[in-house]
Backbone as JSON, one array per atom type, in Angstrom:
{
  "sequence": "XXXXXXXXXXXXXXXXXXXXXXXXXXXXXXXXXXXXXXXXXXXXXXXXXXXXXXXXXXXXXXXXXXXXXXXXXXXXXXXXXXXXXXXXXXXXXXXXXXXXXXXXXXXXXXXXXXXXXXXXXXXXXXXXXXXXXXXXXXXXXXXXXXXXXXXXXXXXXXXXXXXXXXXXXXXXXXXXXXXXXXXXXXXXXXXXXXXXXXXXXXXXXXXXXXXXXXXXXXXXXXXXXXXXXXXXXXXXXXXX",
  "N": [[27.27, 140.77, 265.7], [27.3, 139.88, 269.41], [27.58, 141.75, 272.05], [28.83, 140.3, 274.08], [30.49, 138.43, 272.4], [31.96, 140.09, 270.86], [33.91, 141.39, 272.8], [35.19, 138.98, 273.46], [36.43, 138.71, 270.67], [37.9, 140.85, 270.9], [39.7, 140.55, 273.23], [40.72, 138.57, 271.89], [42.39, 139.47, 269.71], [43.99, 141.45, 270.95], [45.24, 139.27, 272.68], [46.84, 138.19, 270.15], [48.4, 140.26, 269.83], [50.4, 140.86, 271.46], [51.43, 138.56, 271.98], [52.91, 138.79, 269.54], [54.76, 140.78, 270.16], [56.07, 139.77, 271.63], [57.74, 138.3, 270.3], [59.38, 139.4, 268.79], [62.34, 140.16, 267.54], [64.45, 141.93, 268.19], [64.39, 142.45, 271.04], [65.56, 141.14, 274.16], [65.3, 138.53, 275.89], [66.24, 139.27, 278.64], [65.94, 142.02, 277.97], [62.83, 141.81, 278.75], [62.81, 140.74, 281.09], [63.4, 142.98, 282.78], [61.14, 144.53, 282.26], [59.16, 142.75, 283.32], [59.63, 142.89, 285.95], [58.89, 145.97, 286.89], [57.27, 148.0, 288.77], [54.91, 148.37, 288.92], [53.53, 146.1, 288.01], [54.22, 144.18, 290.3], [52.5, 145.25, 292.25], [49.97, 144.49, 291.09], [50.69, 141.63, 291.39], [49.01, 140.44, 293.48], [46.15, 140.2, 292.32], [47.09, 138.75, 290.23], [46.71, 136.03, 289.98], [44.35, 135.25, 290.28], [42.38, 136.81, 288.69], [43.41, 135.41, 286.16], [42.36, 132.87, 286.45], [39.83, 133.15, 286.83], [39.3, 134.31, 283.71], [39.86, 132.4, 282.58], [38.02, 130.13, 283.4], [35.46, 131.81, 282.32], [36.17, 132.19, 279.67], [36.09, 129.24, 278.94], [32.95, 128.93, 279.99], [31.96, 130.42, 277.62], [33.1, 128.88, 275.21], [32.0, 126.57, 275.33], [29.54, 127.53, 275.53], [28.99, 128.22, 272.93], [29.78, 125.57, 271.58], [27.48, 124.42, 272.35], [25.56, 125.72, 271.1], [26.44, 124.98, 267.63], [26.0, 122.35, 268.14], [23.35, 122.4, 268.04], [22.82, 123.73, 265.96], [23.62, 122.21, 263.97], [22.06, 120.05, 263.76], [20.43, 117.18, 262.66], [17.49, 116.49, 262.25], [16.4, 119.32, 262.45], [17.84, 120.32, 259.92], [16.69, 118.94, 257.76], [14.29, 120.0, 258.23], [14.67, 122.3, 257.92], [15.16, 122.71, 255.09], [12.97, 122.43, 253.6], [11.57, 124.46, 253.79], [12.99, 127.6, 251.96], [14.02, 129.99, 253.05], [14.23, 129.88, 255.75], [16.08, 127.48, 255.69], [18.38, 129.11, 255.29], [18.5, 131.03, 257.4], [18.93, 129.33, 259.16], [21.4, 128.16, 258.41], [22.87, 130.73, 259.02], [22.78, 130.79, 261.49], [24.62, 128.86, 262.43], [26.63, 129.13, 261.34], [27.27, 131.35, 262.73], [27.86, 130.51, 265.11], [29.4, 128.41, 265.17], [31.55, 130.18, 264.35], [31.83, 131.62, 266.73], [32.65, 129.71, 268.43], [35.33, 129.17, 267.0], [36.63, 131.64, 267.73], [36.13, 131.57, 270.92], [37.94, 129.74, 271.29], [40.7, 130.12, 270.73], [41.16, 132.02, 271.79], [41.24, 131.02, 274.66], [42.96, 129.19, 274.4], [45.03, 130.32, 273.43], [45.74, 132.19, 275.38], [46.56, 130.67, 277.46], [48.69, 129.76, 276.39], [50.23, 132.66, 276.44], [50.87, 133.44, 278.98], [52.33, 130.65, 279.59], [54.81, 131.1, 277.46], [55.45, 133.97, 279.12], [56.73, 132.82, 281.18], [58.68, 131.22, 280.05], [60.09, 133.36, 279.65], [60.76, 134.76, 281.32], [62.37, 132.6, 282.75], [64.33, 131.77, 280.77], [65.7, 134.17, 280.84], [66.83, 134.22, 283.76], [68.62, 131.93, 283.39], [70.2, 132.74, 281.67], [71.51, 134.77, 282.84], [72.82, 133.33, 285.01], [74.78, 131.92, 283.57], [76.24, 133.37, 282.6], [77.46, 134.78, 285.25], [78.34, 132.23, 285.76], [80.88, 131.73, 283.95], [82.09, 133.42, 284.72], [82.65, 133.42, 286.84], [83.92, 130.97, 286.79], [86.27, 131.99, 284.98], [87.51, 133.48, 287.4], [88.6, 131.77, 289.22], [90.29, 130.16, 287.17], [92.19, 132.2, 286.89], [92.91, 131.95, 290.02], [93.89, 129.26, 290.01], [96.14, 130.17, 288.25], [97.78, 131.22, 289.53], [98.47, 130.14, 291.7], [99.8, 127.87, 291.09], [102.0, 128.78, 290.04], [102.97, 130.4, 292.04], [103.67, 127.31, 293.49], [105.77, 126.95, 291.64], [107.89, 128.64, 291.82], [108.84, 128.52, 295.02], [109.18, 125.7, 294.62], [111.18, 125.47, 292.97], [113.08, 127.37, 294.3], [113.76, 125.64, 296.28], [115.13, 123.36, 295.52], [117.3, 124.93, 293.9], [118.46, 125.58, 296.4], [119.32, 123.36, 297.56], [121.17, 122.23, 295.66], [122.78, 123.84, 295.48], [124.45, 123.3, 297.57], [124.01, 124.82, 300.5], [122.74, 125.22, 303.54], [120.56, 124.89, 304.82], [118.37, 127.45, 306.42], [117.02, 125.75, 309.74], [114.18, 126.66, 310.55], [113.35, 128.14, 308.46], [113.32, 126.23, 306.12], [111.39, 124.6, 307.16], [109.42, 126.56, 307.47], [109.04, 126.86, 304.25], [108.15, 124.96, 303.67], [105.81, 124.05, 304.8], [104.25, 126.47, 303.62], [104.53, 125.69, 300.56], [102.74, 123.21, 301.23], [100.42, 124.28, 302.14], [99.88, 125.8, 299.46], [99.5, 124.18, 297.94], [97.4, 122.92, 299.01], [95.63, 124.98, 298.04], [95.49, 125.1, 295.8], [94.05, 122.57, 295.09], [91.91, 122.88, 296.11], [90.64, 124.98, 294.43], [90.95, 123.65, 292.15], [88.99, 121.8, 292.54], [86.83, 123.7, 292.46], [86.43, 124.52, 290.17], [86.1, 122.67, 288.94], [83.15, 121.88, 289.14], [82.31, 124.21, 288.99], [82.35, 124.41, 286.16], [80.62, 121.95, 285.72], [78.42, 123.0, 287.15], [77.98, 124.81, 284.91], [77.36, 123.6, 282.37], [75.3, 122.49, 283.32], [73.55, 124.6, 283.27], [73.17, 125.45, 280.7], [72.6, 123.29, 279.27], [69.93, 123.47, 280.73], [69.2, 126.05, 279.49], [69.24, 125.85, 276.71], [67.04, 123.71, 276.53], [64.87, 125.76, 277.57], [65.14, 127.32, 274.9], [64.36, 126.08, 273.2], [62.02, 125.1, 273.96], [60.8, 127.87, 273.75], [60.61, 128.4, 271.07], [59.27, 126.22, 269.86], [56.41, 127.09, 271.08], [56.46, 129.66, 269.72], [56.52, 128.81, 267.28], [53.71, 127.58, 267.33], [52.14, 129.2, 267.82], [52.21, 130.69, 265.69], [51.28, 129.74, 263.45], [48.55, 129.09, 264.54], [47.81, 132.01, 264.14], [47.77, 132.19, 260.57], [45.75, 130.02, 260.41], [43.77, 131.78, 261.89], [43.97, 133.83, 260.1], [43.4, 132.62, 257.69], [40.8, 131.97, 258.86], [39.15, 134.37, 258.73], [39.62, 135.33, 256.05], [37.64, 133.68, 254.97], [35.52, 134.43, 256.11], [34.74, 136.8, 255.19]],
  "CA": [[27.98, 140.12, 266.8], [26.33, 140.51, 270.42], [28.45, 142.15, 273.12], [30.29, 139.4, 274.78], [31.54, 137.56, 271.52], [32.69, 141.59, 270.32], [34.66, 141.61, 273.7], [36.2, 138.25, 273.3], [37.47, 138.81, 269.61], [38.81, 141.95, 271.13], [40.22, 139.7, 273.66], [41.77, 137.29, 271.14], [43.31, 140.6, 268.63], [45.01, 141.53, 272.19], [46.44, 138.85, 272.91], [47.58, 137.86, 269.49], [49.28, 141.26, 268.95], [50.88, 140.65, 272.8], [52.5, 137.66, 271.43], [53.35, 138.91, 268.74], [55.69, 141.67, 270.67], [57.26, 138.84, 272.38], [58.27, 137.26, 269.18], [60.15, 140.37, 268.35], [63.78, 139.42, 267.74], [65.37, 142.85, 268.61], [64.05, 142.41, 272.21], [65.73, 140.26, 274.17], [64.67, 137.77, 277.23], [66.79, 140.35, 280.4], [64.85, 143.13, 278.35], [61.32, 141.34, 279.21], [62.21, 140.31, 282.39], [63.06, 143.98, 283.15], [59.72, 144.99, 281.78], [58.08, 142.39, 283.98], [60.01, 143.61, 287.63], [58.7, 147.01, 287.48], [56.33, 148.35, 290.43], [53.49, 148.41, 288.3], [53.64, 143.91, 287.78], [54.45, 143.58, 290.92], [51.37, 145.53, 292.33], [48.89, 143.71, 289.94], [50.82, 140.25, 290.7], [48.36, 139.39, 293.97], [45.66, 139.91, 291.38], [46.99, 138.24, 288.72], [46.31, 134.66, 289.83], [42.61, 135.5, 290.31], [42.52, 136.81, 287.62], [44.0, 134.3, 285.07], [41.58, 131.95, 286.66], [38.33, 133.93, 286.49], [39.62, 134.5, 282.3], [40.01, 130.79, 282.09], [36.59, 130.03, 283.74], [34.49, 132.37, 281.32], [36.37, 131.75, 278.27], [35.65, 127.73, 278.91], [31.88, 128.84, 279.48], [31.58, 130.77, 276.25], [33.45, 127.92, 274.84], [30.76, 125.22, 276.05], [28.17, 127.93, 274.76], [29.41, 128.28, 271.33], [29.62, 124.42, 271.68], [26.34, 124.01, 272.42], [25.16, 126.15, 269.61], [27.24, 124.68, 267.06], [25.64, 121.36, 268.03], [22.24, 122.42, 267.93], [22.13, 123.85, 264.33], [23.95, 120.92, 263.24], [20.83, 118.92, 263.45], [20.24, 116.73, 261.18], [16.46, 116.62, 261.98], [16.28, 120.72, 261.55], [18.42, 120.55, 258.82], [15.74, 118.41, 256.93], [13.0, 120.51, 258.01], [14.91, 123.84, 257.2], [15.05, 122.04, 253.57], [11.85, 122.84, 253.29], [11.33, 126.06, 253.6], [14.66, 128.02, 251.65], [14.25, 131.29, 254.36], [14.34, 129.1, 257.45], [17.59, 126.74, 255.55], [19.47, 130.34, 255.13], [18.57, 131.13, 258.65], [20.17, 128.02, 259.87], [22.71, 128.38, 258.29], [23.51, 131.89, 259.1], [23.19, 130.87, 262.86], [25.54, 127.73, 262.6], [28.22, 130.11, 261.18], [27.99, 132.38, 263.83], [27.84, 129.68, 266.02], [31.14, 128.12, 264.52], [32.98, 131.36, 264.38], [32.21, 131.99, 268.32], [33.38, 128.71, 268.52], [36.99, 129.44, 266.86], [36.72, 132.71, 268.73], [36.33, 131.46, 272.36], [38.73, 128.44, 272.18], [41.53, 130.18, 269.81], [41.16, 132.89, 272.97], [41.48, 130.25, 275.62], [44.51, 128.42, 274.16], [46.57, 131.77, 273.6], [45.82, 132.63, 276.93], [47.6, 129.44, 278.37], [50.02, 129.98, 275.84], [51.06, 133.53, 276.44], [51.44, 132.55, 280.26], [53.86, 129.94, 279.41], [55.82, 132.46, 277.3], [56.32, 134.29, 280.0], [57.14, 131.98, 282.01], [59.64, 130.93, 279.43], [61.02, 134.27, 278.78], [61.98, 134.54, 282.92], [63.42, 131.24, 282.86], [65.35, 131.66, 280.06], [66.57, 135.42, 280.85], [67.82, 134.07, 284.57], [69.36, 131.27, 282.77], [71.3, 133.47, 280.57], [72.35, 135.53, 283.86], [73.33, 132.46, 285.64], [75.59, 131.32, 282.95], [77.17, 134.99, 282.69], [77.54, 134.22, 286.71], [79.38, 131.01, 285.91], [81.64, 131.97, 283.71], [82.89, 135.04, 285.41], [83.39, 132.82, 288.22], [85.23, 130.07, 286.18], [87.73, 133.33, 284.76], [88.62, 133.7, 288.53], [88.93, 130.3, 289.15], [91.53, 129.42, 286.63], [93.23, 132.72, 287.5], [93.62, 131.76, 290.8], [95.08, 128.57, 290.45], [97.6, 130.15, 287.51], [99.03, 132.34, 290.72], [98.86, 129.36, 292.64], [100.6, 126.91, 290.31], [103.15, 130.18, 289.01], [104.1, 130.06, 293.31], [104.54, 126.6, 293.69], [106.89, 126.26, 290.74], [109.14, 129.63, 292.22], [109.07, 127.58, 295.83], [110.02, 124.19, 294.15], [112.99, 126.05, 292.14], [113.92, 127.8, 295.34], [114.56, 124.71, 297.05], [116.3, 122.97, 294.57], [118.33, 126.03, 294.16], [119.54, 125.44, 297.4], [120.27, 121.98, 297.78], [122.41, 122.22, 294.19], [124.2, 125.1, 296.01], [125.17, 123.04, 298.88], [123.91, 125.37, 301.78], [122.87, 124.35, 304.87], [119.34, 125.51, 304.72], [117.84, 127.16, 307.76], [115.41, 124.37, 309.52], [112.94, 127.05, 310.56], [113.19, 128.75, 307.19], [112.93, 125.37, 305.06], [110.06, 124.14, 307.79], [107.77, 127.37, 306.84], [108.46, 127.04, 303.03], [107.45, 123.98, 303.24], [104.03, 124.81, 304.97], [103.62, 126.93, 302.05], [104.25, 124.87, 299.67], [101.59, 122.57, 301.52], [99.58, 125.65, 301.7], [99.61, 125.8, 298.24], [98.67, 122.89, 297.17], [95.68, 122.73, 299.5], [94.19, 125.98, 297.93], [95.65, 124.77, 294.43], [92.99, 121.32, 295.35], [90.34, 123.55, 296.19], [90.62, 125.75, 293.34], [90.91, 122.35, 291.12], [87.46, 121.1, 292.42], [86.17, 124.48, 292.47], [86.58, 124.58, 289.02], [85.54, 121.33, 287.99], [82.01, 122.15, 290.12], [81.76, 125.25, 288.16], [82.12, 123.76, 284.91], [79.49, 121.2, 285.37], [77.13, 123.82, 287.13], [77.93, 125.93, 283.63], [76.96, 122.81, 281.37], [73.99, 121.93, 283.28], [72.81, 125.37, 282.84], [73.53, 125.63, 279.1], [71.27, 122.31, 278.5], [68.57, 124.08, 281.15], [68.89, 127.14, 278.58], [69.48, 124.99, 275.54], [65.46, 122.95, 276.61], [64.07, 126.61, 277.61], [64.87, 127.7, 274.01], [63.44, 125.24, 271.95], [60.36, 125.25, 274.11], [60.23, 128.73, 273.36], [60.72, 128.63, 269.26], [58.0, 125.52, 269.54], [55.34, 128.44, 271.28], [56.36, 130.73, 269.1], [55.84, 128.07, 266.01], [52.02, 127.1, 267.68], [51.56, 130.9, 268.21], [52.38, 131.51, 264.04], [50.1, 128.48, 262.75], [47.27, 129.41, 264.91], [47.56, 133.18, 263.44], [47.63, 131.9, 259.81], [44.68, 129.79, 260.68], [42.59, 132.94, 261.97], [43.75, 134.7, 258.75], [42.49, 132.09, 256.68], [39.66, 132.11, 259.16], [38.42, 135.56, 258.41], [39.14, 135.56, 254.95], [36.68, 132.84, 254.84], [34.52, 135.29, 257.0], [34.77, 137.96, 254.4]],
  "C": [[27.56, 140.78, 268.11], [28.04, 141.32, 271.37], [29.6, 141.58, 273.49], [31.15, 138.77, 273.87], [32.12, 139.24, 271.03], [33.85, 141.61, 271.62], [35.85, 140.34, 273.36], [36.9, 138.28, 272.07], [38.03, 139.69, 269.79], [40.21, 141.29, 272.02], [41.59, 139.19, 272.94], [42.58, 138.79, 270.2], [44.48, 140.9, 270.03], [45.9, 140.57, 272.01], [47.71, 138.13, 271.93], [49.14, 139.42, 269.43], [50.4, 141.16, 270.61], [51.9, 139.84, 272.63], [53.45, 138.15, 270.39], [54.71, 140.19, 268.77], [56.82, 140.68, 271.37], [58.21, 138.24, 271.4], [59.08, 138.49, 268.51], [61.61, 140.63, 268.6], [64.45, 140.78, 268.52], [65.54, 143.04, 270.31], [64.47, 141.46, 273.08], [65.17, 139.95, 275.34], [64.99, 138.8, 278.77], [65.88, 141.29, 279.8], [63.16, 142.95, 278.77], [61.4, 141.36, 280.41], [62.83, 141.77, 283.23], [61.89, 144.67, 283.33], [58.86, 144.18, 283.14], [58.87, 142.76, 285.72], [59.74, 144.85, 287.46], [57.54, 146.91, 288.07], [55.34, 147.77, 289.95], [52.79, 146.84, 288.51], [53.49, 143.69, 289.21], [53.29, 143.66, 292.52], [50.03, 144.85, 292.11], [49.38, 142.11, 290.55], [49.62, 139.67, 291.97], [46.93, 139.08, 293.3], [45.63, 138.88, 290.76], [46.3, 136.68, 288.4], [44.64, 134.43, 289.7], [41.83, 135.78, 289.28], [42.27, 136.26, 286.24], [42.88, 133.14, 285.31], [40.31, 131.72, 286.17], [38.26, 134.29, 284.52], [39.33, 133.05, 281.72], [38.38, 130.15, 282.58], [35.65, 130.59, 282.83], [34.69, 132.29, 280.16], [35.85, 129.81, 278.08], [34.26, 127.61, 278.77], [31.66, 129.36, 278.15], [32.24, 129.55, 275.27], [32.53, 126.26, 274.39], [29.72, 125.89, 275.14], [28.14, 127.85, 273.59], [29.23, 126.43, 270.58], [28.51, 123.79, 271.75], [25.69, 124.09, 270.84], [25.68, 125.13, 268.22], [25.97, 123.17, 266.95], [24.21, 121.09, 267.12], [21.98, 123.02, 266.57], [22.65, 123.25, 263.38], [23.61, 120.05, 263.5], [20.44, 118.55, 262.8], [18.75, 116.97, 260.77], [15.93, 118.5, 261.85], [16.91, 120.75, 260.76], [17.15, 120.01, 257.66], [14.63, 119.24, 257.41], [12.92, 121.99, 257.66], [14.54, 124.0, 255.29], [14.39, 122.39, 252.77], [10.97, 124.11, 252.87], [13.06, 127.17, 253.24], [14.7, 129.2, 252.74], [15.02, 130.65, 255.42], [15.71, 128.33, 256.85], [18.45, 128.13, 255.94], [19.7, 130.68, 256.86], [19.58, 130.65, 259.49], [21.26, 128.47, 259.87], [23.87, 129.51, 258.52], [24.01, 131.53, 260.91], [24.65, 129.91, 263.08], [26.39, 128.59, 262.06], [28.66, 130.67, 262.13], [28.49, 131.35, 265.13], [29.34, 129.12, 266.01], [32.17, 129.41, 264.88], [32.58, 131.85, 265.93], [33.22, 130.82, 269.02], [34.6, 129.11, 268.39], [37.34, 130.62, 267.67], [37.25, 132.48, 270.4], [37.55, 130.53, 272.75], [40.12, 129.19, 271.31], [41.91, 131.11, 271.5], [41.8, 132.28, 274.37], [42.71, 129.4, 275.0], [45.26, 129.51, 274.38], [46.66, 132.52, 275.09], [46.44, 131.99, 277.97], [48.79, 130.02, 277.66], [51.08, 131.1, 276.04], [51.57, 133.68, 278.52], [52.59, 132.1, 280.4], [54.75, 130.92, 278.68], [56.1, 133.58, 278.13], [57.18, 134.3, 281.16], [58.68, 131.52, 281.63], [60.96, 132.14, 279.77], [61.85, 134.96, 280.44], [63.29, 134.01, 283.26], [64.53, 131.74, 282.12], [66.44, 133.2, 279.94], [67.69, 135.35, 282.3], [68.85, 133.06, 284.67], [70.83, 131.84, 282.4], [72.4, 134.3, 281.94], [73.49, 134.82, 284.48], [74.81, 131.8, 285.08], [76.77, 132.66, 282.81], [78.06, 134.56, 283.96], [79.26, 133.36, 286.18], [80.6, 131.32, 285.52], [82.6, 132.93, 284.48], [83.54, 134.2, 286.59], [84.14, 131.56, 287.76], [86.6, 130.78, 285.92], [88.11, 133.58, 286.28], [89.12, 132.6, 289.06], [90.46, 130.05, 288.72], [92.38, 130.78, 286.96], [94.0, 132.33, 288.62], [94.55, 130.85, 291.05], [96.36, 128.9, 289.34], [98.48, 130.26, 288.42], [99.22, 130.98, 291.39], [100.12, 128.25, 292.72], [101.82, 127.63, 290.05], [104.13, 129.88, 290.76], [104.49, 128.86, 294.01], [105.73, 126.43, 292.96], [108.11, 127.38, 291.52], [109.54, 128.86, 293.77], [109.74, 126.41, 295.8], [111.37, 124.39, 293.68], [113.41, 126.76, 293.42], [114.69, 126.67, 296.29], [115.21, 123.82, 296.44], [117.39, 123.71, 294.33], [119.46, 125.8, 295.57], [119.77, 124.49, 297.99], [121.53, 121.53, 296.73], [123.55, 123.41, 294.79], [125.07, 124.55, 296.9], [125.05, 123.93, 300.33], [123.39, 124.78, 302.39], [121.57, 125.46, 304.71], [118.95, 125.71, 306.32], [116.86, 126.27, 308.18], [114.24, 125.09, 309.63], [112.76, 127.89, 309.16], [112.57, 127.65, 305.75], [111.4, 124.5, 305.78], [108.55, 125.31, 307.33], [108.15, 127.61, 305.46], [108.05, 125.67, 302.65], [105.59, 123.39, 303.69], [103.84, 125.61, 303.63], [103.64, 126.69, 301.19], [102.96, 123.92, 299.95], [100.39, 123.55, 301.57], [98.52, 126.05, 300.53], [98.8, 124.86, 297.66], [97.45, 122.82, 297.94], [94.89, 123.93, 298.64], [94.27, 125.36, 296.18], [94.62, 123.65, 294.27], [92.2, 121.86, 295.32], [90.17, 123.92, 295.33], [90.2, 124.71, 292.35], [89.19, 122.47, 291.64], [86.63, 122.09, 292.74], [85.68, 124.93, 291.01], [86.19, 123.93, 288.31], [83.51, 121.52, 288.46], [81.42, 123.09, 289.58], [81.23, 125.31, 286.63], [81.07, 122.87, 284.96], [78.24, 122.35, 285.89], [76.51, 124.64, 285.56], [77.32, 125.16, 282.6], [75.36, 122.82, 281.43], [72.65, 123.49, 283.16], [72.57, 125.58, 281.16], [72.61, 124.41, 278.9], [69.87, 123.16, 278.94], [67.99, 125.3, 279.66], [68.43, 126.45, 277.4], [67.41, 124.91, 275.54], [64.58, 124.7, 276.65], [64.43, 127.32, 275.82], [63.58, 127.42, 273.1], [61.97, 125.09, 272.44], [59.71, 126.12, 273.5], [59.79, 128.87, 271.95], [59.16, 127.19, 269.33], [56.55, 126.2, 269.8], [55.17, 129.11, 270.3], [55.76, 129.85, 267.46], [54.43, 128.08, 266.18], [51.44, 128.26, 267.1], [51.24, 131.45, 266.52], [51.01, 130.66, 263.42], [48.84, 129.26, 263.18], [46.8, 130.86, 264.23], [47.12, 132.74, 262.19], [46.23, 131.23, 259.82], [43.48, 130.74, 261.07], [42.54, 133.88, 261.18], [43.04, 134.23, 257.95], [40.77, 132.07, 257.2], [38.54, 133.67, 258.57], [38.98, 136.14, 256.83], [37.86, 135.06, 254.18], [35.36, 133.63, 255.21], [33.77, 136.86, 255.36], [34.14, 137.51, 252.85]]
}
């Protein structure tokens, strides 16, 4: 194996075993996207796009080259004239292997390289998801606290003034004029609270589907990510 295809199967062992840390249940999505905010990432990130590009550009030519090859010793008219001579068939055929296995090499390389991208793309999403929904809730639990207190002091207000029309007093007017601002009071923050609440709850749903879709993307990656391994096992037992 020459140089550059030794680099890219180094390449492709990388980035399988890369994935294969991501897919590691004990680890969860906030601890990745810790991992990816330190200095170091964030250093590297005006890089990274340049990068990712220049990876994707040379894996597509070795891709093409391997492609070429591939074509060219799966000629039918050298195949019939290898025929001929059994050295020169073996030949062939030794090149069209290698040719093939740069092939699965360069493009197995260039898929997982999109792929582990999107997984971490995923594993962002779905860790500020998870925050967001933390968020919500916490802010739904003050929510319905506030309107218990709110609802708990209209009802002691409402029984106070019933209280004292069943008593028969002669209520003061500026005393029954400001509990009845606060009763109106009330109820305005008790309204707000209501559709602060209802506002929170749908923000909380529509995150929980967002999360919900960023899962299953992820478990469908992580399915591609398993197949394609199995496939480069069977590949290099075949090799062997």
């Amino acid at each position: 194996m020459t140089l550059q295809w030794t680099a890219v199967a180094t390449f492709l062992y990388v980035e399988i075993a890369v994935l294969i840390f991501f897919c590691l249940p004990f680890i969860s999505a906030k601890r990745w996207q810790k991992i990816f905010k330190w200095s170091i990432w964030s250093r590297l990130s005006q890089f990274w796009n340049k990068g990712f590009l220049a990876m994707i550009i040379i894996l597509i030519v070795l891709f093409l080259d391997a492609l070429r090859e591939v074509r060219k010793y799966s000629n039918s008219d050298q195949s019939k004239d290898a025929k001929l001579h059994p050295n020169m068939f073996d030949h062939m055929h030794m090149k069209l292997f290698r040719a093939q296995r740069n092939l699965y090499i360069s493009g197995f390389s260039l898929f997982l390289w999109l792929v582990m991208r999107r997984v971490v793309t995923l594993i962002s999403q779905l860790a500020t998801a998870a925050d967001s929904c933390v968020d919500l809730q916490n802010q739904v639990e003050t929510t319905n606290k506030a309107a218990k207190k709110y609802m708990e002091d209209n009802q002691i207000l409402k029984q106070a003034l019933a209280d004292a029309k069943e008593g028969g007093q002669k209520a003061d007017p500026e005393e029954s004029k400001r509990l009845k601002e606060e009763l109106q009071r009330l109820k305005e923050e008790l309204k707000t609270s209501a559709d602060a609440l209802k506002k929170s709850k749908s923000d909380l749903d529509t995150m929980k589907k967002q999360s919900d879709g960023l899962t299953k993307e992820y478990k469908r990656l992580l399915q591609e990510h398993q197949q394609l391994q199995n496939q480069m096992d069977s590949g290099d037992k075949k090799e062997n």
